[in-house]
N, CA and C atoms as an extended XYZ file, in Angstrom:
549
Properties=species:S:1:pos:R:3:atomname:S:1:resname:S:1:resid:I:1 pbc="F F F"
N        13.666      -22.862       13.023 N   UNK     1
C        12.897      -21.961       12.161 CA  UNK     1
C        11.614      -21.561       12.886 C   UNK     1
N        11.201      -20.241       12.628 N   UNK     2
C        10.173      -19.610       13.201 CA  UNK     2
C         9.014      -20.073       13.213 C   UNK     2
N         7.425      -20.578       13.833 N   UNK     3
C         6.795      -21.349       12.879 CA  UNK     3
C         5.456      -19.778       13.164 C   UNK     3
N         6.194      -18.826       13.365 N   UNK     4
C         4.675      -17.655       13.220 CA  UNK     4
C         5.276      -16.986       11.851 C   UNK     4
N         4.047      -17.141       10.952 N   UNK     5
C         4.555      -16.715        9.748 CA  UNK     5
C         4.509      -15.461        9.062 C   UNK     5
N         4.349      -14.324        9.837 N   UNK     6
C         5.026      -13.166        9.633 CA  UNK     6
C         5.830      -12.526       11.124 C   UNK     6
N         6.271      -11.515       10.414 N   UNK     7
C         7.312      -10.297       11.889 CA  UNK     7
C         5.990       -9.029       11.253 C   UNK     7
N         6.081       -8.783       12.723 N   UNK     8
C         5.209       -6.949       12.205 CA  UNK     8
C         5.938       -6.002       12.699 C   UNK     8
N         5.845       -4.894       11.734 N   UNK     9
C         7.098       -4.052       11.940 CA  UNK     9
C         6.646       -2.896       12.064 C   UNK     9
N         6.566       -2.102       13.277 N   UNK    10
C         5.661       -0.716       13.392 CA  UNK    10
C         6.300        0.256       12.413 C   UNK    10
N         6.083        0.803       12.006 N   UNK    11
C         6.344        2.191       10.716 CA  UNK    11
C         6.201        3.525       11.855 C   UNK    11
N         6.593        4.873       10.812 N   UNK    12
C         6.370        5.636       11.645 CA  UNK    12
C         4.437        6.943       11.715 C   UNK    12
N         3.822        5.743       11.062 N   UNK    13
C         2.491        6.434       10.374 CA  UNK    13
C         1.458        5.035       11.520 C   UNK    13
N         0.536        5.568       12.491 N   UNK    14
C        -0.378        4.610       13.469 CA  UNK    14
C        -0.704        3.999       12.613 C   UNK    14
N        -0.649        2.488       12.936 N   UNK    15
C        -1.619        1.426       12.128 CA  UNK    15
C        -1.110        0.736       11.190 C   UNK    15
N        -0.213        1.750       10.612 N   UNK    16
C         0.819        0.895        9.143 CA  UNK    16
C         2.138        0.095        9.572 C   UNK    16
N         2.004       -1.165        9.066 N   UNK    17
C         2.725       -2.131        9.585 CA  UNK    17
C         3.190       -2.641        8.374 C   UNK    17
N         4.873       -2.947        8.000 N   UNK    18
C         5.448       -3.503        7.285 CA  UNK    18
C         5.389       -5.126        7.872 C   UNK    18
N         4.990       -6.044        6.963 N   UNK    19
C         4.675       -7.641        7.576 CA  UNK    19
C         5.556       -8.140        6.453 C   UNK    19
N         7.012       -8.707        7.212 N   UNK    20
C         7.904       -9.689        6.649 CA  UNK    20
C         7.391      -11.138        6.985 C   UNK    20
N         7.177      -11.774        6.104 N   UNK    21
C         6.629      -13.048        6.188 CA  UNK    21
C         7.995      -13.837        6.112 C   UNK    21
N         7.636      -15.120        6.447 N   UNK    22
C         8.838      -16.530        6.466 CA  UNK    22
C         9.308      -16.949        4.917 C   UNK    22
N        10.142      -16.694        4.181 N   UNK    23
C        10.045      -16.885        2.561 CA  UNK    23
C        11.018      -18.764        2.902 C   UNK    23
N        10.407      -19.986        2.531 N   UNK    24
C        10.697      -20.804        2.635 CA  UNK    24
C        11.147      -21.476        1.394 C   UNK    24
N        12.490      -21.633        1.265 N   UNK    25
C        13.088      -21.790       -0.536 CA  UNK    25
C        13.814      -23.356       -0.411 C   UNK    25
N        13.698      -23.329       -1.659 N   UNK    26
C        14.715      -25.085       -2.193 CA  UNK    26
C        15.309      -24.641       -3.561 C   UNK    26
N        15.298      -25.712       -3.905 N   UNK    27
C        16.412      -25.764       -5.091 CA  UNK    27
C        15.155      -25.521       -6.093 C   UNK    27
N        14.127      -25.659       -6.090 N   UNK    28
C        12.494      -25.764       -6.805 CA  UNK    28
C        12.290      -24.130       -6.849 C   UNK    28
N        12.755      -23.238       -5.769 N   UNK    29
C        12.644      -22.294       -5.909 CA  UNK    29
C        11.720      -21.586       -4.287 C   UNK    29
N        10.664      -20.594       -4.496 N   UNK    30
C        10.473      -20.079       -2.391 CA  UNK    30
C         8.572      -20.345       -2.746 C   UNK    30
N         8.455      -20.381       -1.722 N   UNK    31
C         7.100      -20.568       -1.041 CA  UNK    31
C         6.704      -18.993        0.040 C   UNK    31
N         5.827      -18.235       -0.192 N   UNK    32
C         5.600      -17.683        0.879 CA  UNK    32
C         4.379      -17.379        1.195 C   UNK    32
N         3.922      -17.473        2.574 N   UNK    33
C         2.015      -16.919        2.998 CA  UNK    33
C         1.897      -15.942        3.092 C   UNK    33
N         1.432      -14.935        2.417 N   UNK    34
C         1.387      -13.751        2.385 CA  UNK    34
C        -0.096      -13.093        3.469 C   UNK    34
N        -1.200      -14.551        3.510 N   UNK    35
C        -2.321      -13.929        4.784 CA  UNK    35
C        -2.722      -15.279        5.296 C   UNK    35
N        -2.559      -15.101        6.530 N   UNK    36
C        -3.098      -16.144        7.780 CA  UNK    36
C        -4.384      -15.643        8.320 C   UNK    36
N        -5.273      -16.300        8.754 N   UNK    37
C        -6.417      -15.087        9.208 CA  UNK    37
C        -5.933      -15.477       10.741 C   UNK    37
N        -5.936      -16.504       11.533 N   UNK    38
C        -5.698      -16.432       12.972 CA  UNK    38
C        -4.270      -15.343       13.489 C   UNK    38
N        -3.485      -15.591       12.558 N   UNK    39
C        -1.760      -15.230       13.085 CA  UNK    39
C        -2.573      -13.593       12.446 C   UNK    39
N        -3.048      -12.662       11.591 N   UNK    40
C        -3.997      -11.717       11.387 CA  UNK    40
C        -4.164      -11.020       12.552 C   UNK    40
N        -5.471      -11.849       12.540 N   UNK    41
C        -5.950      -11.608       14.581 CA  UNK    41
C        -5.271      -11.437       15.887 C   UNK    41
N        -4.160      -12.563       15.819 N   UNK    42
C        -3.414      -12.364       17.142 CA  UNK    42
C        -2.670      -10.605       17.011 C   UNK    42
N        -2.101      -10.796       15.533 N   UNK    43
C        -1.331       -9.225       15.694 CA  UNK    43
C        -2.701       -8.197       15.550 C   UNK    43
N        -3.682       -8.321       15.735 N   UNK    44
C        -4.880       -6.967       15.743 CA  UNK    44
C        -4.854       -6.777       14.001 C   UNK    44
N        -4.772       -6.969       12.995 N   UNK    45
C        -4.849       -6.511       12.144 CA  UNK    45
C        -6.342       -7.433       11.355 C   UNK    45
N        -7.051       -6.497       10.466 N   UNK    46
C        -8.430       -7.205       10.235 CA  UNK    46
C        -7.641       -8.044        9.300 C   UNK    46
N        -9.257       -9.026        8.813 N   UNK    47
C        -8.965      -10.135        8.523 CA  UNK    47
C       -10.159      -10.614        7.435 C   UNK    47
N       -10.933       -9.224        7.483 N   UNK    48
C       -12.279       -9.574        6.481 CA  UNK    48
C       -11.956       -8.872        5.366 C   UNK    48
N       -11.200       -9.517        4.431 N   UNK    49
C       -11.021       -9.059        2.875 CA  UNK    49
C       -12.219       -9.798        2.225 C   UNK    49
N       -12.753       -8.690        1.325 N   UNK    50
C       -13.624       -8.471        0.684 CA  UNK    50
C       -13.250       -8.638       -1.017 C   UNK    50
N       -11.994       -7.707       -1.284 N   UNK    51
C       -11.661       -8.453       -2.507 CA  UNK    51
C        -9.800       -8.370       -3.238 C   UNK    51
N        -9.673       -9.148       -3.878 N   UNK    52
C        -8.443       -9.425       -4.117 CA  UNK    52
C        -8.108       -9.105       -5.378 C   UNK    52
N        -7.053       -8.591       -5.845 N   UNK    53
C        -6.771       -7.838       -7.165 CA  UNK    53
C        -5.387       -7.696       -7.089 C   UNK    53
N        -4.462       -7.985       -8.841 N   UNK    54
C        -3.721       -7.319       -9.231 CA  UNK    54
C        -3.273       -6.264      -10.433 C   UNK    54
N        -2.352       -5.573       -9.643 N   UNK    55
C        -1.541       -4.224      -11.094 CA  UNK    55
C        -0.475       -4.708      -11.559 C   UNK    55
N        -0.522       -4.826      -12.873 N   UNK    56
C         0.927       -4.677      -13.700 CA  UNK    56
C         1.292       -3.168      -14.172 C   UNK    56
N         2.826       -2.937      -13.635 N   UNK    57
C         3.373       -1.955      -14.343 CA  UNK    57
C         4.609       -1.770      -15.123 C   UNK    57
N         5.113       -1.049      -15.469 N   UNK    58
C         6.058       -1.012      -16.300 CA  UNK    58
C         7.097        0.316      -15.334 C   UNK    58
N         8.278       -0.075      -15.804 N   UNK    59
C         9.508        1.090      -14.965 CA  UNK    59
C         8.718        2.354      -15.484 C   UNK    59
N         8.777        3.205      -13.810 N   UNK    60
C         8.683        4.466      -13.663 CA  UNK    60
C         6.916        4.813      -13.867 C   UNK    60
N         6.410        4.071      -13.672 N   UNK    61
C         4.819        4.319      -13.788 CA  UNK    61
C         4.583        4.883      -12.022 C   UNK    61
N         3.914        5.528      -11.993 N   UNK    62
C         3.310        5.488      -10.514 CA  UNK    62
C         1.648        5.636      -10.388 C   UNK    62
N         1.375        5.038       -9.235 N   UNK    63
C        -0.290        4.851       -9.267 CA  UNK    63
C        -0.227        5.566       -7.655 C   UNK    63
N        -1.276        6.337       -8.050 N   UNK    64
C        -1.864        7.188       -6.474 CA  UNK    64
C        -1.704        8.692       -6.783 C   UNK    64
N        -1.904        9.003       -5.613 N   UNK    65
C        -2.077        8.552       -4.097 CA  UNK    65
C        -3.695        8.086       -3.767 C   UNK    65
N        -4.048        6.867       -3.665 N   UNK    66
C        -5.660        6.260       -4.006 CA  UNK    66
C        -6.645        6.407       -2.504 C   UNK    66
N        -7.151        6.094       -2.432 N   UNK    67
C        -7.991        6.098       -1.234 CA  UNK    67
C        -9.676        5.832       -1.698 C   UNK    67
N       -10.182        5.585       -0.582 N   UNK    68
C       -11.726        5.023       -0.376 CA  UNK    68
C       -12.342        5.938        0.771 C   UNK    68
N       -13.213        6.885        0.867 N   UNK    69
C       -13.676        7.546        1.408 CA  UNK    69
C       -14.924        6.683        1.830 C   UNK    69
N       -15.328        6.742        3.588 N   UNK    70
C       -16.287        6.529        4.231 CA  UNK    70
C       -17.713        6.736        3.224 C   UNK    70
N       -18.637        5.413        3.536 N   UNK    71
C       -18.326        4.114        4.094 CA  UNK    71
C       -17.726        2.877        3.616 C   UNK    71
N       -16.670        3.861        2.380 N   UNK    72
C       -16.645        2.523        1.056 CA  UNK    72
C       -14.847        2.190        1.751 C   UNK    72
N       -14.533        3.344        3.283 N   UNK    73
C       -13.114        3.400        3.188 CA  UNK    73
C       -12.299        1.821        3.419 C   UNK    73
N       -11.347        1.316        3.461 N   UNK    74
C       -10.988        0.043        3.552 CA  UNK    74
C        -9.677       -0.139        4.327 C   UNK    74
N        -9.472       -0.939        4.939 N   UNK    75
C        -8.256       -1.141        5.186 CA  UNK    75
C        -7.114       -2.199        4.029 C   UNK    75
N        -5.903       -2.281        3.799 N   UNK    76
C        -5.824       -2.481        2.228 CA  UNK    76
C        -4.262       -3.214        2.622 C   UNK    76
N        -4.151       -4.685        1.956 N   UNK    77
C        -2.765       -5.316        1.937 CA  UNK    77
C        -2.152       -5.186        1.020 C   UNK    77
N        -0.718       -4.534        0.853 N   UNK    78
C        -0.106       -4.555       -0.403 CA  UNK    78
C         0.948       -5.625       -0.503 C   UNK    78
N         1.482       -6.257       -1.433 N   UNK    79
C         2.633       -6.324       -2.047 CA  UNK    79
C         3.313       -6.651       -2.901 C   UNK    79
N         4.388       -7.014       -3.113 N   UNK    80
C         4.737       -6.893       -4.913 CA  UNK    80
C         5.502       -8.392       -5.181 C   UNK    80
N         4.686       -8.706       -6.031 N   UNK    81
C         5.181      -10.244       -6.368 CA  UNK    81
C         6.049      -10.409       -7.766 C   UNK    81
N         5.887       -9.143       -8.439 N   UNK    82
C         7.076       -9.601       -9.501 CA  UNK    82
C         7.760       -7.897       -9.514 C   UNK    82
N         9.066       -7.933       -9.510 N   UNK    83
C        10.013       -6.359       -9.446 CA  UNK    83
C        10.173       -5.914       -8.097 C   UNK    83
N        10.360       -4.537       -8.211 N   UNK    84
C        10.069       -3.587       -7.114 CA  UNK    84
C         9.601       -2.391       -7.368 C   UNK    84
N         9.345       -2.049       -6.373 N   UNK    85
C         8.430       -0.561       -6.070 CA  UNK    85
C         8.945       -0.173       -5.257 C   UNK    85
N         8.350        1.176       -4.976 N   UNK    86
C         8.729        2.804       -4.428 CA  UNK    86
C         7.558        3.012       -3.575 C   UNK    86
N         6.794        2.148       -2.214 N   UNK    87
C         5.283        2.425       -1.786 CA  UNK    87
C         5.463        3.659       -0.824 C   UNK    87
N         4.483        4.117       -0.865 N   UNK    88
C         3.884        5.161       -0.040 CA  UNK    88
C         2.320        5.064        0.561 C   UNK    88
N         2.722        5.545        1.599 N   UNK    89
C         1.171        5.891        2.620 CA  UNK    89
C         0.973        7.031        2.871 C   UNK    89
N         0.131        7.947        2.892 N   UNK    90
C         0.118        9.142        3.526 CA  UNK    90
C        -0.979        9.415        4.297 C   UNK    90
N        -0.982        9.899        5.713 N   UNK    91
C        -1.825       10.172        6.499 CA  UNK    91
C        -2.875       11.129        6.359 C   UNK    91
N        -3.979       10.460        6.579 N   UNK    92
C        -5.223       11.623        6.019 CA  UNK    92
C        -6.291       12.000        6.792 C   UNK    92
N        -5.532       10.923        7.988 N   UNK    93
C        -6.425       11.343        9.338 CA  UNK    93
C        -6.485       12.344       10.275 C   UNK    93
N        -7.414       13.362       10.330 N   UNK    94
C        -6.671       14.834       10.436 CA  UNK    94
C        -6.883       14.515       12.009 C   UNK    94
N        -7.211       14.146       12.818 N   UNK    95
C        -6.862       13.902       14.046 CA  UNK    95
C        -5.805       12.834       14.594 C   UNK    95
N        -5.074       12.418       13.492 N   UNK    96
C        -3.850       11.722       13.732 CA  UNK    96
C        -3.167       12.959       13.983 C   UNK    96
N        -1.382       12.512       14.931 N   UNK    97
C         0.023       13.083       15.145 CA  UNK    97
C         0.549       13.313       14.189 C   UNK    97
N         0.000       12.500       13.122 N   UNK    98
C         0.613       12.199       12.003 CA  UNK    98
C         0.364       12.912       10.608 C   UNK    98
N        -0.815       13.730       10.742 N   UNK    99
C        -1.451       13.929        9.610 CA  UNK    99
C        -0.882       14.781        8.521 C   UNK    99
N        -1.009       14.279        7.430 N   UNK   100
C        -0.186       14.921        6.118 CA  UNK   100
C         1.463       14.353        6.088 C   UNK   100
N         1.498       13.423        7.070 N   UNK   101
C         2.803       12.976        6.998 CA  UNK   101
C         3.272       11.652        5.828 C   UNK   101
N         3.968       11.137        5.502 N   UNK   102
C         4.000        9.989        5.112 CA  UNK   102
C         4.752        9.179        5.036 C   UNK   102
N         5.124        7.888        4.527 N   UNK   103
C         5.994        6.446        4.855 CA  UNK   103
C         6.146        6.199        3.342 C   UNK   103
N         7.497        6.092        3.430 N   UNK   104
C         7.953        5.149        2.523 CA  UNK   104
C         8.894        3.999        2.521 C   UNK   104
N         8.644        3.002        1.551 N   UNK   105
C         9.376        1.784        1.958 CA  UNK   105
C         9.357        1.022        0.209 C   UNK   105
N        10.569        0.262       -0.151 N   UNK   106
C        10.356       -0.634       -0.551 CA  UNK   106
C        10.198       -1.962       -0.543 C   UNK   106
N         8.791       -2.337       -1.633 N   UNK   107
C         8.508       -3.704       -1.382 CA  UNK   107
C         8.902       -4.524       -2.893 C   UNK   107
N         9.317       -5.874       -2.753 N   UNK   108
C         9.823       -6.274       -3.759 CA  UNK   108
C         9.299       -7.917       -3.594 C   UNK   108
N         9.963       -8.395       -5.002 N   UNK   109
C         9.044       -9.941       -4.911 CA  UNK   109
C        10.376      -10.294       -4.060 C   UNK   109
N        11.579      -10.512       -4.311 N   UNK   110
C        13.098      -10.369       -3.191 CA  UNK   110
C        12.894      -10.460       -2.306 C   UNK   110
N        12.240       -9.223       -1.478 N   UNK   111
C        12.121       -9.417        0.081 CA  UNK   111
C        11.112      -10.159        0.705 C   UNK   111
N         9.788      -10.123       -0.673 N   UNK   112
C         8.700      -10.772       -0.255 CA  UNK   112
C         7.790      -10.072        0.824 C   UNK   112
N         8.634       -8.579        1.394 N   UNK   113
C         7.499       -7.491        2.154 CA  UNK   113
C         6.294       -7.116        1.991 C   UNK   113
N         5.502       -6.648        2.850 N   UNK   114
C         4.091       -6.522        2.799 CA  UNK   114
C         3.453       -4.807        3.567 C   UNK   114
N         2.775       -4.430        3.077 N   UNK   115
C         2.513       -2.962        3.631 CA  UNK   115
C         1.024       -3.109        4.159 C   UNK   115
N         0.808       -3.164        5.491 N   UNK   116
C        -0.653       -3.299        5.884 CA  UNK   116
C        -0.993       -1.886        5.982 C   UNK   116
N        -2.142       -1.187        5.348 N   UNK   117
C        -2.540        0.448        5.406 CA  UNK   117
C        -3.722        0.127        5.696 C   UNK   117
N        -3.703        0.891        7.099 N   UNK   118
C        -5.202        0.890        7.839 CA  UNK   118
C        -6.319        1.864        6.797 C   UNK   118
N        -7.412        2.134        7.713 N   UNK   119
C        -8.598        3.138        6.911 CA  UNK   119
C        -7.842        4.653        7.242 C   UNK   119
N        -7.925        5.379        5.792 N   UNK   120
C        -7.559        6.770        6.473 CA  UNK   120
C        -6.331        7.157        5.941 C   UNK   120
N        -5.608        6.373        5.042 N   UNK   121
C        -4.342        6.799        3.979 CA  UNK   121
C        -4.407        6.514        2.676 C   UNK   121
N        -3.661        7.662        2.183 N   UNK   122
C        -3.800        7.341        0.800 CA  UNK   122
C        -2.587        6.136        0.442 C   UNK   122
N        -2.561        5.806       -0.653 N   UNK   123
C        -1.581        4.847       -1.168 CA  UNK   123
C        -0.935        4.963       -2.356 C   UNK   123
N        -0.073        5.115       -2.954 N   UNK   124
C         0.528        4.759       -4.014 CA  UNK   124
C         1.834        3.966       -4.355 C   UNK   124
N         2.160        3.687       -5.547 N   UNK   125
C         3.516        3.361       -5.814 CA  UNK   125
C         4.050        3.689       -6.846 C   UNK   125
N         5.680        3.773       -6.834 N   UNK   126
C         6.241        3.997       -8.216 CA  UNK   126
C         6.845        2.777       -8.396 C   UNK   126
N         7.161        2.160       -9.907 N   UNK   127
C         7.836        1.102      -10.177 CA  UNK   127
C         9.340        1.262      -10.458 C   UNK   127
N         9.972        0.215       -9.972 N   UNK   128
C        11.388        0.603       -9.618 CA  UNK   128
C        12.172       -0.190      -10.944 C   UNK   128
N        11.870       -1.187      -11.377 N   UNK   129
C        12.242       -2.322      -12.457 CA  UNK   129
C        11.201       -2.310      -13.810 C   UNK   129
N        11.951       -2.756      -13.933 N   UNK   130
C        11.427       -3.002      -15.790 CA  UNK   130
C         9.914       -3.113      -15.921 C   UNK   130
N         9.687       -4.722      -14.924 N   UNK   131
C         7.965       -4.746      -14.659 CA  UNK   131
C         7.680       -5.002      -13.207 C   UNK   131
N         6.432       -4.786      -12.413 N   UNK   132
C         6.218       -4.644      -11.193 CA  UNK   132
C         4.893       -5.215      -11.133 C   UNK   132
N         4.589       -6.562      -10.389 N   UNK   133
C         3.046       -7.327      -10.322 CA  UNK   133
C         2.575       -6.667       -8.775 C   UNK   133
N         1.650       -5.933       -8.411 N   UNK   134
C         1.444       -5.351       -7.503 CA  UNK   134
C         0.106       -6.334       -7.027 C   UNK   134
N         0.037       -6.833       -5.949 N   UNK   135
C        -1.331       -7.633       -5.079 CA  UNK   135
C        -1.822       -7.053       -3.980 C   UNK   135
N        -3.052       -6.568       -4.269 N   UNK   136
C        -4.103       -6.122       -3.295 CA  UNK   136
C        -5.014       -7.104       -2.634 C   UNK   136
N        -5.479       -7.088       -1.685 N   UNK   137
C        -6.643       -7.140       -0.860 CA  UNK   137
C        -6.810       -6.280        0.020 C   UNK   137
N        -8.361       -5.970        0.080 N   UNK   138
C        -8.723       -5.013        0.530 CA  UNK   138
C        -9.976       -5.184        1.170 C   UNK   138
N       -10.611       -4.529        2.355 N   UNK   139
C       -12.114       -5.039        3.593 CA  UNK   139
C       -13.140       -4.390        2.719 C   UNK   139
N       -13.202       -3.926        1.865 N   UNK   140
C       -14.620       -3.360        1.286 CA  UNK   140
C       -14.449       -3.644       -0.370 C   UNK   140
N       -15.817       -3.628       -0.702 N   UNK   141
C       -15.751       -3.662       -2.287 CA  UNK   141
C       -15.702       -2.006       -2.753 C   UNK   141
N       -14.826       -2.268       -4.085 N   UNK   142
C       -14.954       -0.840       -4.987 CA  UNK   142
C       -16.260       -0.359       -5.003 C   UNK   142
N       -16.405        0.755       -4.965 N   UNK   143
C       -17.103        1.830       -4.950 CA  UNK   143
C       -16.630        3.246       -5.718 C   UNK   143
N       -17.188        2.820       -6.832 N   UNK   144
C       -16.679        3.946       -7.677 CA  UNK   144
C       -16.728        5.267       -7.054 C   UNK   144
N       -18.100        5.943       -6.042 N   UNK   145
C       -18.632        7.053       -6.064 CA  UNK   145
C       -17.588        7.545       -4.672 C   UNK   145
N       -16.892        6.525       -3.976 N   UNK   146
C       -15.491        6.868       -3.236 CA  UNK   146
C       -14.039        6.567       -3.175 C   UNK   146
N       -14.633        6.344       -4.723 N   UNK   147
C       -12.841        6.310       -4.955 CA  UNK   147
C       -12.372        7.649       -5.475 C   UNK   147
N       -11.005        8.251       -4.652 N   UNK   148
C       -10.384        9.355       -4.622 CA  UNK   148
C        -9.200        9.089       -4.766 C   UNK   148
N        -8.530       10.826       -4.918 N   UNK   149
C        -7.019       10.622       -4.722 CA  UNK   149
C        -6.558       11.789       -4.372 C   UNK   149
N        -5.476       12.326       -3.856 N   UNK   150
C        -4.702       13.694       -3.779 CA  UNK   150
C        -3.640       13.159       -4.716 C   UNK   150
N        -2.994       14.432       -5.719 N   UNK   151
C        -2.243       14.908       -6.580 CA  UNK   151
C        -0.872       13.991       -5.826 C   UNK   151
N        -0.201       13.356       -6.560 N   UNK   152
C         1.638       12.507       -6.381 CA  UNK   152
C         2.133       13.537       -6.017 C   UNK   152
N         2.548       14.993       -6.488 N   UNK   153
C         3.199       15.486       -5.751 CA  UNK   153
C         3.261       16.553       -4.862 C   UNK   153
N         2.231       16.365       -4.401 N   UNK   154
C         1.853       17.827       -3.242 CA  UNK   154
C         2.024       17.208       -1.877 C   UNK   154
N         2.554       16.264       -1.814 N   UNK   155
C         2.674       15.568       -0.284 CA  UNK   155
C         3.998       15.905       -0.022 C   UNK   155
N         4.912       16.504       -0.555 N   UNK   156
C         6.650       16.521       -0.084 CA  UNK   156
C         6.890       15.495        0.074 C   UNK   156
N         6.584       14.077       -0.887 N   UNK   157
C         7.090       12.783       -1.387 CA  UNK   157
C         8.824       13.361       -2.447 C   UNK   157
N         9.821       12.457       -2.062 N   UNK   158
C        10.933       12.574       -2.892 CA  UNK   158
C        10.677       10.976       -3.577 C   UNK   158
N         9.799       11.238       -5.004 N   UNK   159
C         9.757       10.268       -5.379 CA  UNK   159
C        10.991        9.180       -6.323 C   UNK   159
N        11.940       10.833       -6.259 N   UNK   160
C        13.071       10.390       -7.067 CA  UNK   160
C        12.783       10.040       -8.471 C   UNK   160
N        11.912       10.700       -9.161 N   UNK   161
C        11.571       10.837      -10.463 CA  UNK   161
C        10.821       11.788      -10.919 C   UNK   161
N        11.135       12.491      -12.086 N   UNK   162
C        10.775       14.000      -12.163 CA  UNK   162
C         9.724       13.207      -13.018 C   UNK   162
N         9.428       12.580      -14.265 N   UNK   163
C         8.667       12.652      -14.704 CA  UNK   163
C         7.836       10.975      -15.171 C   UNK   163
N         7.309       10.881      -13.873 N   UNK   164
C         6.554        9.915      -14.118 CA  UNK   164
C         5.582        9.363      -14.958 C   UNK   164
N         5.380        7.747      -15.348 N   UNK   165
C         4.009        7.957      -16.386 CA  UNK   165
C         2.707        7.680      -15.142 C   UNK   165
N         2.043        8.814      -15.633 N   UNK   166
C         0.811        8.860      -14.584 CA  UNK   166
C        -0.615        8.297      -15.867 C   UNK   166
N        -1.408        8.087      -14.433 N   UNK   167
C        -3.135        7.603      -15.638 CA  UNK   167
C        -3.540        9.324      -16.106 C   UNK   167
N        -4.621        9.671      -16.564 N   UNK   168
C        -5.386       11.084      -16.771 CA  UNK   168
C        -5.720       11.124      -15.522 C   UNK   168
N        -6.309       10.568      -14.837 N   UNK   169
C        -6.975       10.529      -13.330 CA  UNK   169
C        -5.601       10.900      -12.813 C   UNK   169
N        -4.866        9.982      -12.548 N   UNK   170
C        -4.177       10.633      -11.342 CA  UNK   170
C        -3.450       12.352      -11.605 C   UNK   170
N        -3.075       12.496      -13.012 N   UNK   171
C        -2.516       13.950      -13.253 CA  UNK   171
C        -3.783       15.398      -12.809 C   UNK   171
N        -5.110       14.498      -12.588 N   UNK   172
C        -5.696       15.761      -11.858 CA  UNK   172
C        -6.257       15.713      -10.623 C   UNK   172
N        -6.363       14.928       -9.761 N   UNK   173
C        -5.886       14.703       -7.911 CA  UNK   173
C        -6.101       16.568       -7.791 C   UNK   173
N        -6.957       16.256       -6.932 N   UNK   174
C        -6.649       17.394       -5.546 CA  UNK   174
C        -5.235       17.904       -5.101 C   UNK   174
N        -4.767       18.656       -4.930 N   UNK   175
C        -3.523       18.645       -3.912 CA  UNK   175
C        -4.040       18.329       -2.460 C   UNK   175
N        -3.365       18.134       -1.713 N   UNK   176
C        -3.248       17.806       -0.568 CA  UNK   176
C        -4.088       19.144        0.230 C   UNK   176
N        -3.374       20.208       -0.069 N   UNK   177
C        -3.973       21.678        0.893 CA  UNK   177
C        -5.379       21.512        0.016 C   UNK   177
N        -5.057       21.101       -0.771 N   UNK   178
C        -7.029       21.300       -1.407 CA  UNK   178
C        -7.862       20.501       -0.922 C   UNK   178
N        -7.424       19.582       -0.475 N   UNK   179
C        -8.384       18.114        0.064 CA  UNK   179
C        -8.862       18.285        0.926 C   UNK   179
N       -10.231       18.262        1.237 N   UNK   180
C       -10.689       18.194        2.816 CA  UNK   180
C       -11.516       16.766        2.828 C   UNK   180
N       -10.402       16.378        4.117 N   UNK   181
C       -10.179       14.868        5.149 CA  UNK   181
C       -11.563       14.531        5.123 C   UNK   181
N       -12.824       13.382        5.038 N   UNK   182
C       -13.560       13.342        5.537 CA  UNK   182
C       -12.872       12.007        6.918 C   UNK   182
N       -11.655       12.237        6.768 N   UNK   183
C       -11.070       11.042        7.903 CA  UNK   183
C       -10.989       11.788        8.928 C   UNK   183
């Protein structure tokens, strides 16, 4: 058995790394580390979380596309400890290859996957199951006066659901062509 306790898995968006961790099970049921700070470091990924938080949702909710605008921007760990989800990243770094592009993947409590999103993407998810426990940490504290979002569907996301339950906030998001990057 492996004893480095995640795999990092390059995506096709710079910086965003899917991190399969070691899920270690018995008859009691699984164990998994979801953050090491040294094994962190060796793969380059930061390691100064600032604060830790979870979302409960219900099937077919989606949250985003969120973001933290400079200097409140963050780099941000996701993943989902009870259900599954539908995550997304989207590139907002207008001097990225990448920009306006985006990643999707599912993360589930099952696979026990992890979505590392550098500074400079937005984020969201849709819920795939009944209920979905979503766990954040993130390098900066909230900052109301930069917290943003672009509009769910102006990114050419196939979210595979026409009519999501959204917050009031997220149903009025910027579109994407409306947004200007301060990334």
């Amino acid at each position: 058995m492996s004893t480095t306790p995640f795999e990092k898995i390059t995506t096709t968006l710079d910086g965003l790394f899917e991190l399969q961790p070691i899920v270690r099970g018995d008859s009691r049921g699984s164990f998994v580390k979801i953050f090491h700070a040294d094994t962190f470091a060796e793969l380059g990924l930061a390691t100064d979380f600032k604060e830790e938080y979870f979302s409960t949702s219900i099937k077919n909710v989606l949250r985003g596309l969120h973001f933290q605008t400079p200097p409140a921007d963050h780099v941000k760990l996701v993943t989902c400890i009870e259900g599954a989800v539908k995550d997304v990243a989207v590139d907002l770094r207008k001097n990225s290859a990448t920009f306006g592009k985006h990643f999707m993947i599912e993360l589930s409590a099952e696979k026990s996957n992890m979505l590392y999103i550098p500074k400079g993407l937005a984020h969201g998810f849709l819920t795939l199951t009944e209920r979905a426990t979503m766990l954040y940490n993130v390098t900066t504290v909230y900052s109301p006066a930069n917290d943003k979002g672009i509009l769910w569907s102006s990114c050419g996301i196939d979210w595979q659901c026409d009519t999501p339950i959204l917050s009031d906030r997220d149903k009025i998001h910027p579109t994407f062509a409306e947004f200007d990057s301060p990334f």
